[in-house]
Every structure is written in C-alpha cells, then in structure tokens.
N, C-alpha and C positions, 0 to 999 in steps of 0.2 A: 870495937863495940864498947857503948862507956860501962862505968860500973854500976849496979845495980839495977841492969835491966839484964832481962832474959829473951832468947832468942825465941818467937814464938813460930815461927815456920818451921818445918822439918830439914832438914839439910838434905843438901840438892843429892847426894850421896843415899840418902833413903827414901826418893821419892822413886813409886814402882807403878806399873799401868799403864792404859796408852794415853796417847797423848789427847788432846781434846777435840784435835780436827778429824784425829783417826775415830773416836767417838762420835761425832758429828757424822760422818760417813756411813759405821754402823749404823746409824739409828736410824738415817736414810735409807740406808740400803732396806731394811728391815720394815720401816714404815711403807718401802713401796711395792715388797713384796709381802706383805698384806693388806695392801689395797688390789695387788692383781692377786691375791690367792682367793679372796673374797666377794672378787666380781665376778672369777673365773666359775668355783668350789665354793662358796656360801660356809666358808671355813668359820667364820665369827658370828654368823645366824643363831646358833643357839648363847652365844656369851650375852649379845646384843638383845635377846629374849630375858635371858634369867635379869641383866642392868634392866630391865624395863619393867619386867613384873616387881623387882625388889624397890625402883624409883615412884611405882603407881600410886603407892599412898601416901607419900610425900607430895607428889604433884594432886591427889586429888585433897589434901587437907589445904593446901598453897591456893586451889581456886576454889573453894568453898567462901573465903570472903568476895571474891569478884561475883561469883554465881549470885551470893544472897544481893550484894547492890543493884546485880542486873536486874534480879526478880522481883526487890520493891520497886525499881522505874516504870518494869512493865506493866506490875501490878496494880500504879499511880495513873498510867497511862490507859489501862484497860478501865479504872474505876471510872476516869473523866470522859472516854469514850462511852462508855455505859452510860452514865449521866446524861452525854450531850443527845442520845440517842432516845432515852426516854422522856426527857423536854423537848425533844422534835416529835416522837409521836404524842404525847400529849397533844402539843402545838395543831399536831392536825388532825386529833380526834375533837378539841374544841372548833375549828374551823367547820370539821365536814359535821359537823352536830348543828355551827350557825347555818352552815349552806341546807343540812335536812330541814331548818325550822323553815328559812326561808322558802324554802321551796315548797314543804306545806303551806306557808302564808299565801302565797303565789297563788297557787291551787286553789286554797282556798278565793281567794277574790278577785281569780277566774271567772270559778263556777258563782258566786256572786253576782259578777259584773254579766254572765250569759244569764242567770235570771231576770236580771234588772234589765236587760234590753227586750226580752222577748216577755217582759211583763208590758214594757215599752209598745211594742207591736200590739200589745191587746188592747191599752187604753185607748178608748177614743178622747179622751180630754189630753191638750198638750201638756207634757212635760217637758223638764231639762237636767239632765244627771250631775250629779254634786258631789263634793266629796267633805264627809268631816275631819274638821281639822284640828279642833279643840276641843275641852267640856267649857262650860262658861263657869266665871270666878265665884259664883256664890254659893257656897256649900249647901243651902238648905234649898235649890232650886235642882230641875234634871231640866239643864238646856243645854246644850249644845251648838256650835259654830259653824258653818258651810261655808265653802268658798266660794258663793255666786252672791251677786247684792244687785240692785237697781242696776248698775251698769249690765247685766245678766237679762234683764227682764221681771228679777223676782218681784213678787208683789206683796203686800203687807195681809196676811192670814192664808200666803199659799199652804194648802196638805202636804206635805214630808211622807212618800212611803221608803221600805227597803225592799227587798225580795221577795220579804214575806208577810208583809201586810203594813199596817197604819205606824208610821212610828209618833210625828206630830203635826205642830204647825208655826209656821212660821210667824212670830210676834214680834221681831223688830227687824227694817233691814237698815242698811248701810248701803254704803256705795260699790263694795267689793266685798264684802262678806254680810252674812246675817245668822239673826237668832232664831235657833229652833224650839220650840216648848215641847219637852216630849209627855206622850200620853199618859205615863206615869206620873206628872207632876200633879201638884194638890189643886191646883187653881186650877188645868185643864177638862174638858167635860167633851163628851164626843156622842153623838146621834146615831144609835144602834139600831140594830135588828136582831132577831132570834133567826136563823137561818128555819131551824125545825118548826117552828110557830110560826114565822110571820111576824111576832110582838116587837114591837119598838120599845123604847128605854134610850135613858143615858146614862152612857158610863163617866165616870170620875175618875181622874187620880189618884194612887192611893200606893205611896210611897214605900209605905210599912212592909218590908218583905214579910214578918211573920204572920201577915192574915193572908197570906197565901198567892199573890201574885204581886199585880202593880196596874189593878185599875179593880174597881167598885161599880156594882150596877146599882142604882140606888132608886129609892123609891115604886119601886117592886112591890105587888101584895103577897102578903107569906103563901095565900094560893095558887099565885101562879105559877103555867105550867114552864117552870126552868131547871135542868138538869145537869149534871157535872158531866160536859166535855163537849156542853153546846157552843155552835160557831157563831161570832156573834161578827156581822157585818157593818161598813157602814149602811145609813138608812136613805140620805138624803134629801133629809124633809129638811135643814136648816139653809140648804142655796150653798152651800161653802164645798163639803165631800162631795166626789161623788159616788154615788151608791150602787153597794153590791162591792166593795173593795172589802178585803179579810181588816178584822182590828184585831178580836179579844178571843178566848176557848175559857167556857166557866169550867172553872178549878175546886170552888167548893160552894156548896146552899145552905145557909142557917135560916132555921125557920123559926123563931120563937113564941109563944105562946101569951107573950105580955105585949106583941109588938103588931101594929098591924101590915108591917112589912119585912121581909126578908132579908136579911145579910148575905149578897152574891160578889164573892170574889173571883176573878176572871184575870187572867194571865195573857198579859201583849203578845199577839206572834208574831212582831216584829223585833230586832235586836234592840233593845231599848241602852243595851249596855256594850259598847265597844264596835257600834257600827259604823262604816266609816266610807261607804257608798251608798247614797242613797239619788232616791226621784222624787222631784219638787213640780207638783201639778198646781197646774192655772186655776185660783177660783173660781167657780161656778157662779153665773151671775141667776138669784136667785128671783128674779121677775118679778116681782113683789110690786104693785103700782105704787108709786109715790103718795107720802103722808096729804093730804088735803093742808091746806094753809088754814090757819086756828081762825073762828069767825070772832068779830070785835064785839066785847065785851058790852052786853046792854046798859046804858045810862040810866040811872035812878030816877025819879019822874022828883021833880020841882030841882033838880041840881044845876048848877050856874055855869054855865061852860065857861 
C-alpha cells in the first residue's frame, strides 16, 4: 500500500452478512410469497388502501393542470359550436321568412291573376293580359311599362284595367313593350258616371296625396247631388272606355260658398301603386260619321284670278 493513502474498504476479516446472491434469493423468495399471499389472502389490501388514500392529493393537485387545459379546449370547442349553430339557425330563419314573403307574394298574385281572368270572362270587349315591368323614368309623371307592344296587338289609347277597376291608358307603344298613363296622373281625364245618380262628369288627375286620393272630379256644381263613398264608373260617352267598368269611390266633397263648383276628391280602386298584372282592352270604336270636307272659300267680287 503506498504512503499516505488510507485503506478505505473494511478488511475482508470484518466484513459480516450474507452474501449478495443469498440476499437476492431472500428478496425473491419474499417477493413471491406476497404475491401468492395477496392473490390467495388480500394480505396487502388494506397497505394498498391507506398508499392510495395518502397519494390522492398528490395525484389530484398533479392533474388539475391537465383537467384546466382540457376544459378550456372544450370550452373553445363548445363556444364555436354554439356559434356555428346559431349562424345556421339565423340562416334559416332568414330563408323561411324569404320563403313566408314569397309565398304570400305568390298568393297574393294568385288570387290577382283568378280575378283578372274571370273579370276576363265578364267582358265583352277583347282583351289581352300584361304584366308590368317597370315605372317609366320621369319623376314628375305616374306611367308605367307593360310588356306587350304592337307585336301583341296593342293599340295606341288601349284602357289598362287591374282587378279592380280602371287603372289607365295606353299613350305610347313600341314594338315589345308600351306606355301606360295612369289615372292619377295630371294630364289624364277619364268619362264618369255617378253609379247612385246616374250623373256623368270627368274625373282628372290629381297627384297630390294630401287632398285625399289620386283623381279629382271637376267641374261639378257645389249642388250637386255627390256624396262621400259614391262609386263612380266608366260612362262611355267618349267611344274609347267601355262603360259600366269600376274607376274611382268619392273620398271627400268640399263645397264652398265663394265658388260655384265643388272640390270632389275621389280615390282610384285600382292599384295605381305596385301593380304588376294587369288587362289591356281593345278601343271602342266610337261611330262618330266622318268630318264633311271644309267647302272652298267664296271669292271677293271684282278679284283677279
């Protein structure tokens, strides 16, 4: 041994105990006889109990971080579910709300289209059903577009009704579509009746919602006998309507005392605004004999031919 070191093992003379394989042996032996005392005898069941209740809050502090990551994923994942489910029913509470309008539209011009044909079946003047398509571009005018023109038959000052009575008349055509004037407009004038009287007049025009409709009876004496919610008819004294068709319902009578005629506004019962089926009838041809040709002009006496 050299100098100055020291012997750091024990000398083989004091080493006491078994040896390591005879330890190895025991620990076998022992380890397998409690595994068979413990399958047999449930000898370690209560050790295995008290190690588990005394490890329980260890292990439940250990997954309290996995638990909380789980439960924002799912939380992430329920939110966007949520989400995606109330953008799908939105989705299809907008749809079945366009498919309800629709299908009131429908209905509506239906029931339309069955008045307009068995209005059809009553007239005895031809007609031919049309559909509008546009309003016409000029803001200060109420005409409207149809989609029959000369190719159609139409003729230039055919009557326009709808369902429900007079709406105008035709003032320009084209080859494929033409112009409607409707009864509301200012320059329009239409040949009435009083339904209850009998009295003819002509109504006008009359744009202005706030005097109470969208047509004017005019020229009226403040005595006559007209009354608010009289039906006023065509007359057909001009050859153009035919008469006995619905126009106008008087809406209100001013009678003034400075004037020697009456202010009657009367209300179209036809859709003047958003109609879009309507019947286009054949002008009446109004019999009328032809003008005499004008006779020539007498010569002055002594004038020089």
């Amino acid at each position: 041994m050299p100098l100055g070191t020291l012997e750091r093992s024990a000398p083989s003379f004091l080493k006491q105990g078994p040896s390591p394989r005879a330890r190895l042996a025991l620990c076998s032996a022992l380890a397998l006889f409690l595994m068979v005392a413990d399958a047999r005898f449930q000898v370690t069941e209560p050790l295995r109990k008290a190690i588990a209740v005394a490890l329980y809050p260890v292990q439940w502090v250990m997954l309290q971080p996995v638990e909380f990551v789980g439960g924002g994923f799912a939380y992430l994942r329920t939110q966007e579910s949520a989400h995606a489910e109330v953008d799908a029913a939105r989705r299809s509470m907008v749809e079945m709300a366009q498919r309800a309008n629709q299908g009131d539209q429908l209905l509506q011009e239906n029931e339309r289209l069955r008045k307009l044909l068995q209005l059809r079946d009553r007239l005895q003047t031809p007609a031919k059903a049309a559909q509008v398509i546009y309003d016409a571009a000029d803001p200060y005018t109420r005409r409207v577009m149809i989609d029959q023109g000369q190719v159609a038959g139409i003729a230039l000052g055919s009557p326009v009704m709808d369902e429900s009575g007079m709406l105008g008349q035709v003032t320009r055509v084209h080859p494929f579509l033409s112009e409607v004037t409707l009864l509301i407009d200012r320059d329009q004038a239409i040949p009435i009746m009083n339904v209850r009287t009998g009295a003819r007049g002509v109504a006008y025009g009359d744009p202005v919602i706030a005097h109470g409709g969208g047509m004017e009876l005019r020229f009226m004496p403040s005595n006559a006998d007209v009354q608010e919610g009289d039906l006023l008819t065509t007359s057909g004294v001009d050859g153009l309507y035919p008469p006995g068709l619905p126009v106008a319902r008087v809406v209100r009578v001013e009678r003034r005392a400075d004037s020697a005629f009456a202010r009657i506004y009367c209300a179209p019962l036809a859709q003047a605004q958003g109609a879009r089926h309507v019947m286009v009838l054949q002008p009446l041809d109004p019999g009328l004999p032809e003008r005499p040709p004008a006779e020539a002009a007498p010569t002055r006496k002594g004038s020089r031919r």
